[in-house]
N, C-alpha and C positions, 0 to 999 in steps of 0.2 A: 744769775746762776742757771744753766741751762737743767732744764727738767732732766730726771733720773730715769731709765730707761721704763719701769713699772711705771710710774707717772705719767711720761707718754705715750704708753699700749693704752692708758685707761684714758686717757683723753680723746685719742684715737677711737676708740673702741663706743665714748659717747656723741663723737660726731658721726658715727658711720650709725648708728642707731637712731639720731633724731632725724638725719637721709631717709632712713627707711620710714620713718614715720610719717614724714611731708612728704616725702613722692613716691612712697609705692615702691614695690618689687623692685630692686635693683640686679642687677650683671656685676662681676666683681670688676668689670671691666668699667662698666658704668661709675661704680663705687673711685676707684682710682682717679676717675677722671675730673668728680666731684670733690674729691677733698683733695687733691693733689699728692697723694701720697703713691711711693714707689709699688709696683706690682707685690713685690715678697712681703713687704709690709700689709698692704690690702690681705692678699691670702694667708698672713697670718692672723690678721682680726678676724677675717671671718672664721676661719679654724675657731678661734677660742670663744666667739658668739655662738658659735652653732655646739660649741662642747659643754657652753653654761648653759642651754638650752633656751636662749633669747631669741635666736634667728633658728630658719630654717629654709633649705628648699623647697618654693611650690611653684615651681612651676620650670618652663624654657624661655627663651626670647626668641622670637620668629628672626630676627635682626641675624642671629649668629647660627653657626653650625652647631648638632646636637653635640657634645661635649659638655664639660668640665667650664668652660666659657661660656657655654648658653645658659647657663643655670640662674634661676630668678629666685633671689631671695630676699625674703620677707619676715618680719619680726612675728614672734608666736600670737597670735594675739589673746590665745585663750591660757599665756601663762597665769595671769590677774582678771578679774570680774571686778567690775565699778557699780556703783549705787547712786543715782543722783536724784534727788528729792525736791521738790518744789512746796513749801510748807506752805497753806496760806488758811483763813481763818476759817472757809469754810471746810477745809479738807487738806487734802496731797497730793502731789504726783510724782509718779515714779516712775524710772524707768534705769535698765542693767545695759549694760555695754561689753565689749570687749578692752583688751588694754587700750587698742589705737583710737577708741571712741565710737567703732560702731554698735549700733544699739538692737539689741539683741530681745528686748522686752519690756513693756512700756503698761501702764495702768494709772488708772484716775480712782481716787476713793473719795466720796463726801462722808465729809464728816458735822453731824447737825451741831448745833450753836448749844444743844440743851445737854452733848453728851459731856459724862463725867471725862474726870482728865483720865482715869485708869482705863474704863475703856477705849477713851478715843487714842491714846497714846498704842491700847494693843491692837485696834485696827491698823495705823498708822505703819507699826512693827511688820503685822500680819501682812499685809501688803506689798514689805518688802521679800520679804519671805517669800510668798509667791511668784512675785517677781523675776525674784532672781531663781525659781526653780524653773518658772517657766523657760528661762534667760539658758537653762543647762548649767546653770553656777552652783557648783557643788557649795562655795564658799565665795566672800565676798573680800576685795584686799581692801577698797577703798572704800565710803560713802561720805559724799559731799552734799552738804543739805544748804539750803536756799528759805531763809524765812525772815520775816518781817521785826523791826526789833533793833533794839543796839547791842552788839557784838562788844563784850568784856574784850578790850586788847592785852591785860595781864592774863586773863583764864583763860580767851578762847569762847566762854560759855555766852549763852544766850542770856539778857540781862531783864529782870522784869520790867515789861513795860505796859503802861495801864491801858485797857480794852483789847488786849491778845489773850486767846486761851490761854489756860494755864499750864494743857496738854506740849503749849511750844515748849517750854522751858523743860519739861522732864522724856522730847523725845530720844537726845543725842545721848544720853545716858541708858534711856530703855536700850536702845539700837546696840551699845558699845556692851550691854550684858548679854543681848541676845545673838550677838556676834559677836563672839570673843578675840576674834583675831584681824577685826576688821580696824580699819583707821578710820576716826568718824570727825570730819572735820563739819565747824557753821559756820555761815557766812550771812549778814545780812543782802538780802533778797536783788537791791539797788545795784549793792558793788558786783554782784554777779554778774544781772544785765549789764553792767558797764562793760565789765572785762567777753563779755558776748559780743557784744557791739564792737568794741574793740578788735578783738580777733577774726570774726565771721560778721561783723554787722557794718552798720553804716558810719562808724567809726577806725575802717580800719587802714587809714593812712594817716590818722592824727595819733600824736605821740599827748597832746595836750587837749583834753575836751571835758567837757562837764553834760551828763546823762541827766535830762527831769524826767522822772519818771512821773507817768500819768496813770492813772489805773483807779483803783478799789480808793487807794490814798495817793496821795502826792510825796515822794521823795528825792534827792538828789544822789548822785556819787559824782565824784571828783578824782579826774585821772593829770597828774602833772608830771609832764616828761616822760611817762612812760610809765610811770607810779601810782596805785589807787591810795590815796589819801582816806586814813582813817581819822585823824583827829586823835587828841588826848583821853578822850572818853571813847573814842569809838564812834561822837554823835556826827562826824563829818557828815553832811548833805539832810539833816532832818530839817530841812525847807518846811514841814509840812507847819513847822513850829514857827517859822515868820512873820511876824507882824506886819502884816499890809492895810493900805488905806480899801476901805468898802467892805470890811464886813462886820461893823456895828459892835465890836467888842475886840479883846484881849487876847491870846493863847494863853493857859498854863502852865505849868510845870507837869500836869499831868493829862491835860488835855489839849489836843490844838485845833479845836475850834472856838473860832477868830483868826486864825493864822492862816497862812496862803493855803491850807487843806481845804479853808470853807469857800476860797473863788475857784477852785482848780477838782479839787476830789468829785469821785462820782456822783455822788450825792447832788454836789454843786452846780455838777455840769447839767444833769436831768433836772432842776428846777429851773435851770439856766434854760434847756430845751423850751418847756413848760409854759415860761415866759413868752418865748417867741411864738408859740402856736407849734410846733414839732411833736407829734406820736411821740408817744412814749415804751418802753419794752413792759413787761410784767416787774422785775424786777432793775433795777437800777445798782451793779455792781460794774467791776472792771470794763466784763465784755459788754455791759447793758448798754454803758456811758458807751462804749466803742460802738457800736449799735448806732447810738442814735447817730453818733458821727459820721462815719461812713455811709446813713442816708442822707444827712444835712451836702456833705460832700457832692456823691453824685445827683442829689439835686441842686447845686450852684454851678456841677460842673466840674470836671479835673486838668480840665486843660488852659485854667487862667485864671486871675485874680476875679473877685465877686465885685459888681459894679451896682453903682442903686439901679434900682428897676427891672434889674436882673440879666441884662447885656456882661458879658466878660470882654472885661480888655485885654490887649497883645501881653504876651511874656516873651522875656529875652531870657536868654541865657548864656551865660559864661564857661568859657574853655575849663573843664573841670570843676563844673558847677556844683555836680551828683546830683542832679534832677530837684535842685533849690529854684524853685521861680521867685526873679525880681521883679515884682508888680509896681503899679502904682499907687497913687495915696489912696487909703482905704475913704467911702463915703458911707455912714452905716446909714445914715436917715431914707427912708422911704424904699430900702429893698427889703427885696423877699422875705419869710421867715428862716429859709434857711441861710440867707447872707446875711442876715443879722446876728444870726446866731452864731456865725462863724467866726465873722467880725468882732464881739462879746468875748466871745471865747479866748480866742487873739487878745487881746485887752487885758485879762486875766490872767492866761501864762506870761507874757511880759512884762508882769510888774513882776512875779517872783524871778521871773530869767533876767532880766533887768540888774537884781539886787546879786543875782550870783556873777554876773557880767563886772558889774562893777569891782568889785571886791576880787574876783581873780583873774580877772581878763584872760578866759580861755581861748578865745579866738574861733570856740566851736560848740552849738550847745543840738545835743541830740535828743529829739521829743520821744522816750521811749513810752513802754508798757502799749498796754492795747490801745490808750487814748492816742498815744503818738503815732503808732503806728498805723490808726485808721485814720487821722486827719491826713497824713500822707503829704505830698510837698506842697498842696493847699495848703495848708495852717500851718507847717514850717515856713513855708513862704510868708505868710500875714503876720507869722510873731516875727519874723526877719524885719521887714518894714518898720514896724513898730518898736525895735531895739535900733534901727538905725534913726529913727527921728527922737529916740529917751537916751542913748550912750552916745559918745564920741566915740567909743573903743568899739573896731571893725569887729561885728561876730557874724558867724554863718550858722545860720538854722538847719540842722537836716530832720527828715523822719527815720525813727527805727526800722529799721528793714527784718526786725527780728520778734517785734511785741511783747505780748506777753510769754510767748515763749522761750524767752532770752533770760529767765533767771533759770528755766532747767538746762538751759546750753552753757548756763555758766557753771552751775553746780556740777556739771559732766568737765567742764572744761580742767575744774579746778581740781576735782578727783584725779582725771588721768595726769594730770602734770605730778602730784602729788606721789602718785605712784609709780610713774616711768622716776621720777627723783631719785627713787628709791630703788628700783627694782634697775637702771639704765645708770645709777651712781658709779663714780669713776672708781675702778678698784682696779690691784693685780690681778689676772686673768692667764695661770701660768697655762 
């Protein structure tokens, strides 16, 4: 049955909106020529975007003569203010945007390990607050927050989980009293960076990939077809909880160390340093572990595989590679400390990449958080190797192009779609 004339203006009306969204100021000429729709049709969308106060003129096109045809138009962007949050155990971060995602104000608050949950939850508040005042956001439509934890898939809420403040579980409720007309969506922290990566990262030609996240912890997300996979409980990708061989005990149900957290987490990785003779930072957390990595790196070198003795051999690479080097067989006996440690390290992420390899044959696995993203195609290369000589199933290693900055691109990510949803929903538009 052929759509009803209302039905089609509104369909109409949200392709010519998500146009303006991915390319910028458009000509209604330009518009026509993108969606393929008739002139009088074009100039009737736009008539009714710019009457609901979505669109507007800013500007001309040098292309065209000054008229009624040169006119550049562009989505409001200050109809909605976003909030995207980055929760993590020492603190937050925040930062406000406009509708289309530009980011308008940005802030980091530590929060100490000894503070109550009341006040750390009204810093966390206060924070945004400011924020968004600094931002010019009278009011705020969305906030999409990013924290560690497993995501209730009947509630939505953030689900207790043991060695998280207690302050996570009572922010999205503080935030949702203290802005009353905001939408407060959580998101565990992993599936965010995936959908970053995804979109804007080093993930974004795969429909099918799986994100290990390296960092402060180790976790996974799982995208198939196109889909983040949550799992029945929401526990999709809690890798951190895997029992792997080498680390002298068990996970439990409430702790995961013994689980692949104790060969890959930061913690693991700086003892792992330790070992091989590597400086160490003062502290040992996400960016520490990345620290140390990004010196082990440029001392082996970024331009080849680690050889014993400290020579690098040739890399080749393949048409559409994305800067993944195929090396040769790794030799760890009698190199450096830093190509020992590299090599270790590799060894370590493979046996958990391995175990997800198996089980869903993504065909793609992305070393995110700041761990991934400081080893860079070194150590995706080295855990590449080392999953071609443990699976039969072809996987390609990449590194995160995004780090640890890819759960607040998510949490923005996931805010503005949420609200362009809403606010860009297909309706009559007389």
């Amino acid at each position: 049955m052929p759509a009803s004339p209302s039905t089609a203006r509104a369909i109409n009306d949200r392709q010519a909106l998500r146009l303006l969204q991915h390319e910028g100021p458009l000509t209604a000429g330009q518009l026509k020529q993108l969606t393929g729709l008739s002139r009088p049709t074009v100039a009737d969308l736009v008539e009714r975007l710019t009457a609901a106060g979505l669109i507007t003129v800013v500007g001309e096109s040098g292309e065209q003569r000054r008229g009624p045809n040169a006119r550049l138009y562009g989505i409001v962007t200050d109809r909605a203010h976003l909030a995207a949050l980055d929760v993590r155990t020492e603190g937050v971060f925040v930062l406000v945007s406009d509708l289309v995602g530009r980011v308008l104000a940005e802030a980091s608050v530590p929060i100490g390990g000894d503070t109550g949950t009341g006040p750390a939850v009204e810093q966390a508040v206060a924070a945004v607050e400011r924020t968004a005042k600094e931002a010019g956001a009278d009011r705020l439509h969305t906030v999409g927050i990013g924290a560690p934890g497993l995501i209730d898939p009947a509630t939505g809420d953030l689900r207790d989980s043991g060695g998280l403040p207690a302050w996570h579980r009572s922010l999205a409720a503080a935030l949702q009293e203290r802005l009353p007309g905001a939408r407060v969506t959580v998101e565990n922290e992993t599936n965010l960076a995936a959908l970053a990566e995804q979109r804007e990262g080093a993930a974004r030609d795969r429909d099918t990939f799986v994100l290990l996240w390296l960092g402060h912890g180790v976790g996974a997300a799982v995208v198939l077809d196109g889909t983040l996979r949550r799992g029945a409980s929401g526990g999709t990708g809690e890798i951190g909880f895997l029992p792997v061989p080498g680390t002298g005990s068990l996970p439990s149900a409430t702790d995961c160390d013994g689980g692949f957290h104790s060969l890959a987490g930061a913690a693991a990785i700086g003892s792992l340093a330790a070992e091989c003779g590597l400086p160490l930072p003062a502290t040992i957390d996400g960016p520490g572990a990345a620290a140390v990595i990004r010196g082990a790196v440029a001392e082996a070198g970024d331009s080849g595989a680690v050889h014993p003795g400290g020579p690098l051999v040739g890399v080749t690479r393949r048409s559409g590679d994305s800067g993944t080097a195929h090396r040769g067989a790794a030799h760890p006996d009698g190199e450096r400390p830093a190509g020992r440690f590299l090599h270790a390290l590799a060894d370590r992420i493979a046996i958990g990449a391995a175990s997800v390899v198996a089980v869903l044959d993504p065909g793609c696995v992305v070393l995110g958080g700041e761990v991934g993203q400081a080893g860079g195609p070194l150590l995706a290369g080295l855990v590449e190797e080392r999953l071609r000589r443990m699976s039969p199933l072809l996987t390609e290693v990449r590194a995160s192009t995004l780090g640890g900055t890819a759960v607040l691109r998510g949490a923005l990510l996931t805010a503005r779609d949420r609200a362009q949803d809403e606010l860009f929903a297909p309706r009559d538009r007389n």
